[in-house]
C-alpha positions as CSV (number, residue, x, y, z in Angstrom):
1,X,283.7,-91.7,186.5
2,X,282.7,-93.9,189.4
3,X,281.6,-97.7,188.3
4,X,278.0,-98.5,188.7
5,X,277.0,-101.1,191.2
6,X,275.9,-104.6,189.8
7,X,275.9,-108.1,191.2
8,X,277.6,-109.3,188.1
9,X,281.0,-111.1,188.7
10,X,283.9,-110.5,187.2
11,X,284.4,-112.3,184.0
12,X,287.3,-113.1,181.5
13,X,287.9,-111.4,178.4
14,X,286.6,-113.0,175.2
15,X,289.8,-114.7,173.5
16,X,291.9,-113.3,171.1
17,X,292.6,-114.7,167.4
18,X,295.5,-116.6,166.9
19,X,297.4,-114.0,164.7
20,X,296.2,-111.7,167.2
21,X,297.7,-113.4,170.3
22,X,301.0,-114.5,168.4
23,X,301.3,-110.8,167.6
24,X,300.8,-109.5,171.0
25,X,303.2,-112.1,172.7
26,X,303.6,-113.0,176.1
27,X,306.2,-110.6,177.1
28,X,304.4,-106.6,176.9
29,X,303.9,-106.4,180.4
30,X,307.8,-107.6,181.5
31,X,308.8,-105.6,178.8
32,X,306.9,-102.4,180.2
33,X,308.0,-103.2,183.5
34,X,311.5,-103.1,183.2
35,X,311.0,-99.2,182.6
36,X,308.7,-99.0,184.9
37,X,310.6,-96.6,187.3
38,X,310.9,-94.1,183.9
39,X,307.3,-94.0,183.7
40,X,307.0,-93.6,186.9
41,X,309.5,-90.4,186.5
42,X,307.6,-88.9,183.3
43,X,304.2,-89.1,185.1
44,X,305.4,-87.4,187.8
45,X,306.9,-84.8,185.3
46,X,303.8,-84.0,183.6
47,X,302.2,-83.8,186.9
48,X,303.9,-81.7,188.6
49,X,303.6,-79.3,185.8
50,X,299.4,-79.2,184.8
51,X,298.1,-77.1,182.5
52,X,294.6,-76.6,181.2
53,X,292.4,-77.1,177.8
54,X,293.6,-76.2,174.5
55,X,296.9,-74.2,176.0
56,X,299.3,-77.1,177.1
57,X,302.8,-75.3,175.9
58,X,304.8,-77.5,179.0
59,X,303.2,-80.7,178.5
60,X,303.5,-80.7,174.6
61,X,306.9,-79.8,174.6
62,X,307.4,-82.8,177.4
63,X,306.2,-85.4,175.0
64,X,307.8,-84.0,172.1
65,X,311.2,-84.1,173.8
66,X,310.4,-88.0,175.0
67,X,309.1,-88.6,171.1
68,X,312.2,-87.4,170.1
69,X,314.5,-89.5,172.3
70,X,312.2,-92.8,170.8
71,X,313.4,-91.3,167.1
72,X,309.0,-91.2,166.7
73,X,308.2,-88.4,163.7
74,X,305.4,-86.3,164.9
75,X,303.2,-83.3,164.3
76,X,301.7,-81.0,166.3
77,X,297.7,-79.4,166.0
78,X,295.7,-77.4,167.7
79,X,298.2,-74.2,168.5
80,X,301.4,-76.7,169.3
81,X,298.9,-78.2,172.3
82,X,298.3,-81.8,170.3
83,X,301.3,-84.1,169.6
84,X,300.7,-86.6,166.9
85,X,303.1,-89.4,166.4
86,X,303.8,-92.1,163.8
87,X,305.4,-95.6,164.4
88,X,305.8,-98.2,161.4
89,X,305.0,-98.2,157.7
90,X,304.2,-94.2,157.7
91,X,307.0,-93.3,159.8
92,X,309.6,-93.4,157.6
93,X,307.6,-90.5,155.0
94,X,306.6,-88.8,157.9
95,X,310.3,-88.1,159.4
96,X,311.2,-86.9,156.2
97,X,308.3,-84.4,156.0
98,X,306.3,-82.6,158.7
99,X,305.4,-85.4,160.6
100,X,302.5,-87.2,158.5
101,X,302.2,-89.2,155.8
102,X,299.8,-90.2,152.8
103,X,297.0,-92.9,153.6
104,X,298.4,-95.0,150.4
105,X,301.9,-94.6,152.9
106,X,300.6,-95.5,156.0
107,X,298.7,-99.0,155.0
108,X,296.3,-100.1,158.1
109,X,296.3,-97.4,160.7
110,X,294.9,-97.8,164.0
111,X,294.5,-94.6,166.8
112,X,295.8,-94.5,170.2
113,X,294.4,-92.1,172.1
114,X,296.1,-90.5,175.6
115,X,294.1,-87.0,176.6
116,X,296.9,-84.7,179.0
117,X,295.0,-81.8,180.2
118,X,294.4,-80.9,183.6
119,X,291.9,-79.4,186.0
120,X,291.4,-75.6,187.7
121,X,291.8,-77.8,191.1
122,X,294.3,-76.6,194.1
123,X,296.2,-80.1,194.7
124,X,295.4,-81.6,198.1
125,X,297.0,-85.3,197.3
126,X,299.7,-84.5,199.6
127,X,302.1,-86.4,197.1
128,X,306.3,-85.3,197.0
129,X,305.2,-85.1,193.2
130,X,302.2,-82.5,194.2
131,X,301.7,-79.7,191.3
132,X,302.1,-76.0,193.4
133,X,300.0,-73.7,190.1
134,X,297.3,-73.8,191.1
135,X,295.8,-76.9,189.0
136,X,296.0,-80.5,189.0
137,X,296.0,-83.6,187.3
138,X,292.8,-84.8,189.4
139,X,291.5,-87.1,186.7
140,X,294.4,-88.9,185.3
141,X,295.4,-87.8,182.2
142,X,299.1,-87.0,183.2
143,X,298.2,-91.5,183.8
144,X,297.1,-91.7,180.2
145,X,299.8,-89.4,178.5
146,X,302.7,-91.2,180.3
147,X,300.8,-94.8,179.5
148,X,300.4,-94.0,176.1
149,X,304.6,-92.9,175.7
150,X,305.2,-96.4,177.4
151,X,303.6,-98.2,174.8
152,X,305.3,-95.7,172.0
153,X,308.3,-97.1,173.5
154,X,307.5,-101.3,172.7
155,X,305.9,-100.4,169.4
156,X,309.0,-98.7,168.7
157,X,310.9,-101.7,169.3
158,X,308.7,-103.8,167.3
159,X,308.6,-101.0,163.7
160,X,310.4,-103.5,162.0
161,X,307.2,-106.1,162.2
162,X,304.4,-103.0,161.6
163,X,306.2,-102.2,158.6
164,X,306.5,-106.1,157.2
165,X,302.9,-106.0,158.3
166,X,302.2,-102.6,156.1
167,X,300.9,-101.0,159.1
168,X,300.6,-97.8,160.8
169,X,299.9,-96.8,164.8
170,X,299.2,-93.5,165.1
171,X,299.9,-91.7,169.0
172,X,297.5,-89.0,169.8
173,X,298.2,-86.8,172.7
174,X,295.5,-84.9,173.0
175,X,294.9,-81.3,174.9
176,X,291.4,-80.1,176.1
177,X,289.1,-83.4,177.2
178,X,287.9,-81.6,180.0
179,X,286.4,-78.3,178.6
180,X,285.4,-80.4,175.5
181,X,287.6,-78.1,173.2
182,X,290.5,-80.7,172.3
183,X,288.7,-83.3,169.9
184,X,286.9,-80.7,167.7
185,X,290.0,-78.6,167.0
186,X,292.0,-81.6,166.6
187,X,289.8,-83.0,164.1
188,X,289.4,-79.4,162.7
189,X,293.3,-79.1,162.3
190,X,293.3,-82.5,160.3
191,X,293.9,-85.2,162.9
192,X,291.9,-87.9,161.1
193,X,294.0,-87.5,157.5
194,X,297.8,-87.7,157.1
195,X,297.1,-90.9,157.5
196,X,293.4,-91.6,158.4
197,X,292.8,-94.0,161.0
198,X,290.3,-97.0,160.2
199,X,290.1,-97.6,164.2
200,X,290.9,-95.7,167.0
201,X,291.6,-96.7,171.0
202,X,291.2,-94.7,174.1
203,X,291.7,-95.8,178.4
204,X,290.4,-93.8,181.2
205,X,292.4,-94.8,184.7
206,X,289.8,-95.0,188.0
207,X,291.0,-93.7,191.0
208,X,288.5,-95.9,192.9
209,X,288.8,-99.3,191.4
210,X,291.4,-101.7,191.7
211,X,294.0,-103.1,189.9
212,X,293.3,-105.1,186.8
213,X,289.8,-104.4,186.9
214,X,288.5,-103.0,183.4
215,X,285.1,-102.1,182.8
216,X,283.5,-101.2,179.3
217,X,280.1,-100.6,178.0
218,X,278.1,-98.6,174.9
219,X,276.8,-96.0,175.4
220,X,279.6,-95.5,177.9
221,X,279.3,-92.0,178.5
222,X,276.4,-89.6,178.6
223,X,276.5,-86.4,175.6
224,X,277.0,-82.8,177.2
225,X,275.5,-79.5,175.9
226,X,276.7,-76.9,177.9
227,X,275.4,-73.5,177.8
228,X,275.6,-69.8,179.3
229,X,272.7,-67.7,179.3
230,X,273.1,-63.8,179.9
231,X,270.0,-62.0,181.0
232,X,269.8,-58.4,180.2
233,X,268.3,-56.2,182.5
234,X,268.4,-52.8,184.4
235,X,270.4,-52.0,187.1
236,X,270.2,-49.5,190.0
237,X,269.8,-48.8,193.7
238,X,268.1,-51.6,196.1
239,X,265.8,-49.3,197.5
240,X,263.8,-48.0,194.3
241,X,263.4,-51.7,192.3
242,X,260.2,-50.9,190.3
243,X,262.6,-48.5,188.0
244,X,265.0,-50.8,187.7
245,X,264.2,-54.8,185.9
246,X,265.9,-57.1,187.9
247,X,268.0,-59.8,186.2
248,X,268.4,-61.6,189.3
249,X,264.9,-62.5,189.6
250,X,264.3,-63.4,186.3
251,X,267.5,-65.5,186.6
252,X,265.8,-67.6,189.6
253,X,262.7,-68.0,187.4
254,X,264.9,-69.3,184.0
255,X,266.5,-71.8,186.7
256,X,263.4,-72.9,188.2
257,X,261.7,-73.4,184.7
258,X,264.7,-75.2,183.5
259,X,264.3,-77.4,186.1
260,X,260.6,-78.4,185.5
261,X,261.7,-79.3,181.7
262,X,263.0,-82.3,183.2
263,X,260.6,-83.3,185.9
264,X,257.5,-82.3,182.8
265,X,259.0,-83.0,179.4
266,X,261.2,-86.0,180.0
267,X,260.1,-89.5,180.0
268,X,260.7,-91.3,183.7
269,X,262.6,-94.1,181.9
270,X,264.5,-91.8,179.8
271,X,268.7,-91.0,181.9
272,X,268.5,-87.0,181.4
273,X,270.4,-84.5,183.9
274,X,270.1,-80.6,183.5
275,X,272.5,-78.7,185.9
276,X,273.1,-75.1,186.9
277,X,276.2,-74.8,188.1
278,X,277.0,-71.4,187.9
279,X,274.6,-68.2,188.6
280,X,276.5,-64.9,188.7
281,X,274.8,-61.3,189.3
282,X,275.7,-58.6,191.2
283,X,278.1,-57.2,193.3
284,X,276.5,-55.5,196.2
285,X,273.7,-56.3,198.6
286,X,271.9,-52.9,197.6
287,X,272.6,-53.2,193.9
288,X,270.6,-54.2,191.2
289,X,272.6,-55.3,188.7
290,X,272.3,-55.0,184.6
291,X,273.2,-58.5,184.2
292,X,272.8,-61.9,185.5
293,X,274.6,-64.8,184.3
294,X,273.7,-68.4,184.4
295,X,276.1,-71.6,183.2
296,X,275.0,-75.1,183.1
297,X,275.0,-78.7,181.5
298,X,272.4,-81.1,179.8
299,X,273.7,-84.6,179.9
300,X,271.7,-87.7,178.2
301,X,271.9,-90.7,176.3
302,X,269.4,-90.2,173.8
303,X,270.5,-87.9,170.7
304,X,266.7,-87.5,169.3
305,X,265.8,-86.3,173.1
306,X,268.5,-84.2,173.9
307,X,268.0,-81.7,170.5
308,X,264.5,-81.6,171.7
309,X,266.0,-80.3,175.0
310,X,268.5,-77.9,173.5
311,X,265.5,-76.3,171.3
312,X,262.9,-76.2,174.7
313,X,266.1,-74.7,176.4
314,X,266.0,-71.9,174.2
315,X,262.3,-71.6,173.7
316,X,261.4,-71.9,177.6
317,X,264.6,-69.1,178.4
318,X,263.3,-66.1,176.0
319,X,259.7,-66.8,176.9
320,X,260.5,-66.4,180.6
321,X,263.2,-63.5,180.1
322,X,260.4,-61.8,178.1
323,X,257.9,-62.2,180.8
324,X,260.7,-60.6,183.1
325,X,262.2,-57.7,180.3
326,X,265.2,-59.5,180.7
327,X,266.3,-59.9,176.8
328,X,268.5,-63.3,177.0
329,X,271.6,-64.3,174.7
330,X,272.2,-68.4,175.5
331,X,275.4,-69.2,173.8
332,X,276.9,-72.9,173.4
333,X,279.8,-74.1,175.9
334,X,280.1,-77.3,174.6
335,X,278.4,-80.1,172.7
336,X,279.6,-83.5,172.6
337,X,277.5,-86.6,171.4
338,X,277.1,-89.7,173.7
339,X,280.3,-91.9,174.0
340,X,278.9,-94.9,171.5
341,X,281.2,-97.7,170.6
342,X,281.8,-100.3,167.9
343,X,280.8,-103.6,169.2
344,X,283.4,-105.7,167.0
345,X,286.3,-103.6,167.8
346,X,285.2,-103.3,171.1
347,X,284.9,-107.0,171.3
348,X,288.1,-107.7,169.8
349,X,289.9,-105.0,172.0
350,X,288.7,-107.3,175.3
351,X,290.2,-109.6,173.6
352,X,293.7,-108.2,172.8
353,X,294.1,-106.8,176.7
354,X,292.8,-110.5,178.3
355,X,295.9,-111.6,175.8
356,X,298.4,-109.3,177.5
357,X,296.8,-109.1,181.1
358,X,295.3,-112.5,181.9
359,X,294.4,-111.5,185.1
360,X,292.3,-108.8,184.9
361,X,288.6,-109.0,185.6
362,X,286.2,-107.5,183.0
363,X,282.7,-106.4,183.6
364,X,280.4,-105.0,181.3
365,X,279.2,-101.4,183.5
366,X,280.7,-98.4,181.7
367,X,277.4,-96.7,181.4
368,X,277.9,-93.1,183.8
369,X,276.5,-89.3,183.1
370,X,279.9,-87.9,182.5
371,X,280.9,-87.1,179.2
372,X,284.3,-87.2,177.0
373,X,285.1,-85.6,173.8
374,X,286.2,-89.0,172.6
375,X,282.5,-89.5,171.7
376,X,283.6,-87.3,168.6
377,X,286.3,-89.5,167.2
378,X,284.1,-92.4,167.5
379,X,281.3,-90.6,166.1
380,X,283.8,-90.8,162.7
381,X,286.0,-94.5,163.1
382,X,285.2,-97.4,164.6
383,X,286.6,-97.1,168.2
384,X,287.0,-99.0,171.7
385,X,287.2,-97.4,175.3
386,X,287.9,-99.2,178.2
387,X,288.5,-97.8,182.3
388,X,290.6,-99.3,184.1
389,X,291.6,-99.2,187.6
390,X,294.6,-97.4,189.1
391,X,293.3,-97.3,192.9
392,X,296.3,-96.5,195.7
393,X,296.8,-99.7,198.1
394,X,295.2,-97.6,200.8
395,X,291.5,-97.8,200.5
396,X,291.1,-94.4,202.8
397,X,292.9,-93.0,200.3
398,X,290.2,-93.6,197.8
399,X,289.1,-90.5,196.4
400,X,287.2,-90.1,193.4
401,X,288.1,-88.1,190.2
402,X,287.9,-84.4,190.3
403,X,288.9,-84.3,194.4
404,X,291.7,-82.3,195.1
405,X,293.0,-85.1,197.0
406,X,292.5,-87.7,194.5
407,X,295.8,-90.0,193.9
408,X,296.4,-93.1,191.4
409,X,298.5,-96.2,191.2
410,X,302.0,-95.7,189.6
411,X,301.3,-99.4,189.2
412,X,298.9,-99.2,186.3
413,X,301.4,-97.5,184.2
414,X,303.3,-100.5,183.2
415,X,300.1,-102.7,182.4
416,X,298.6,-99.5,180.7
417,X,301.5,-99.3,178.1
418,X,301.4,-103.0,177.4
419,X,297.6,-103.1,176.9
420,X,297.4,-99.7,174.7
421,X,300.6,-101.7,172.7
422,X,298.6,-104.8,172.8
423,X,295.0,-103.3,171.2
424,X,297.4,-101.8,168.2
425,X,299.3,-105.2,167.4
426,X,296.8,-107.4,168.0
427,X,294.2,-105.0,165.1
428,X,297.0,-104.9,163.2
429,X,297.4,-108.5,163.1
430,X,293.4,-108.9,162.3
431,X,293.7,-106.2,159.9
432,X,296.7,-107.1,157.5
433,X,296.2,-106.3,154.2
């Protein structure tokens, strides 16, 4: 999720309210930087120990066990993989039940969001703290699940106020951002009832930006549809083709038409990107297989355009795999809408992290092709969702997300913890009822 490039210069965040800013303090940060050496110790828990989409047994028993030690009531969705906590005016209801509480329970309720899944990468970082499984925690989320138990920690020390204030925060520690699994089967498994937000809250650390640099932006991130299309055909030896029907080729062809409904069928102006990752047939040089498979993304901004796509997709594939006798199946891998914000709680979350990081530079150039399953939450409640930088000192170490030898800033976890603590008081503050 690399920033774009702009001349614009850094600016300041607009300013909080004043019920706002006397809620949030002047102390978060200190506060988060007293433990900062615990963070420091859980993140390098969870990533030493990466696990991947919806199947996260290690790190939601981690979290649970850290919840636990903060007295935080929780639930967990989506298999025992999602770990939902409750601090303030539903917690009480919620520790004496299963974790969750009636809305009429939980008064305002805002979302914090912290995703803790990990990628198929072999770890090349060559940290002490270096996972050994074969996967890696090359975009940050072991960042965002330790930020987000930092600021459970100075809410929890301020549940007295939340609950004078009739006020609810709700932790979400969510599995499965990366194969865009983990939002939908939260959501599925309830995650927006028991109590139901009215806002929600999410971070993404940069391994490439600096220190107290946060960028934000609507639409911030691009929607996905991913897709796998299996072409049917005949297999047999090399050397007598014309009784066999070749997948192969009629896999080359799909790809190549594929490729034209971009440069043809999309509008110059119009950000669209159709990628092919993945094309799989055969096993031997003198083989015709029965089967080719082809796996790829369509990423874009514009909802209207990209169903248009999805149905040319499927219309362009079965005309070309019936010109080849290559019968296709295309089945759906993912399908996220664009990340699109609320301007008001997005301007009013600037304003709650300028109150607890005065320092930090904000510029307005979140808009990148990647995609995040966050897009679904804020698809349903009004959300924010900022990046934020967590670059090493050493700029040669400055790899980008994904890279096996990507590293981030234990630094960021302190300011993290107080600006996810900061968004909830200072909403809650706006928000009283």
């Amino acid at each position: 999720m690399a920033p774009a490039q702009s001349d614009l210069q850094p600016q300041s965040a607009p300013k909080a309210t004043a019920a706002a800013q006397a809620a949030i303090g002047d102390g978060l940060v200190k506060e988060a930087q007293a433990f900062a050496g615990e963070l420091a110790a859980w993140r390098h828990d969870l990533h030493q120990t990466p696990e991947l989409g919806n199947n996260l047994p290690q790190t939601s028993a981690y979290i649970q066990a850290r919840l636990d030690e903060m007295d935080i009531p929780h639930t967990t969705l989506v298999d025992g993989s999602c770990v939902v906590g409750l601090i303030g005016a539903g917690a009480a209801a919620a520790a004496q039940g299963n974790g969750t509480c009636a809305d009429e329970q939980a008064g305002t309720v805002i979302m914090l969001r912290g995703d803790m899944d990990a990628l198929p990468v072999v770890e090349e970082s060559g940290e002490p703290f270096a996972s050994t499984n074969g996967c890696m925690h090359a975009c940050g989320h072991d960042m965002h699940a330790t930020a987000l138990l930092g600021a459970a920690r100075l809410l929890k020390a301020r549940e007295a106020e939340l609950v004078d204030a009739n006020a609810t925060v709700k932790l979400l520690f969510q599995p499965g951002e990366e194969t865009f699994e983990g939002a939908r089967a939260a959501i599925a498994d309830g995650l927006l009832q028991n109590p139901r937000p009215q806002a929600a809250f999410a971070m993404h650390v940069n391994s490439q930006s600096p220190l107290g640099l946060v960028l934000y932006g609507s639409p911030a991130l691009s929607g996905v549809y991913g897709f796998r299309i299996t072409l049917q055909g005949k297999g047999g030896h090399g050397s007598s083709p014309e009784i066999c029907i070749d997948p192969i080729t009629a896999g080359v062809h799909v790809h190549l038409a594929l490729q034209e409904l971009i440069s043809r069928e999309v509008p110059a102006a119009k950000e669209v990107a159709l990628t092919v990752g993945k094309f799989a047939g055969g096993l031997a040089a003198n083989v015709i297989p029965d089967t080719c498979v082809l796996e790829g993304t369509l990423r874009g901004f514009d909802v209207e355009l990209m169903t248009h796509l999805k149905e040319r997709i499927a219309e362009v594939v079965n005309g070309v795999a019936a010109t080849y006798r290559t019968p296709a199946t295309i089945e759906t891998l993912s399908d996220v809408p664009p990340l699109v914000l609320d301007s008001d709680m997005t301007q009013a979350s600037l304003g709650y992290v300028g109150a607890v990081l005065p320092k930090a530079a904000f510029l307005p150039l979140f808009h990148a092709m990647a995609s995040e399953d966050f897009a679904l939450i804020s698809s349903e409640i009004p959300s924010a969702y900022f990046t934020v930088g967590a670059a090493v000192t050493d700029t040669d170490e400055h790899f980008a997300q994904h890279h096996p030898k990507a590293r981030f800033n234990d630094a960021e976890l302190p300011l993290g913890a107080a600006a996810y603590a900061a968004v909830a008081l200072g909403y809650i503050a706006d928000h009283k009822e």
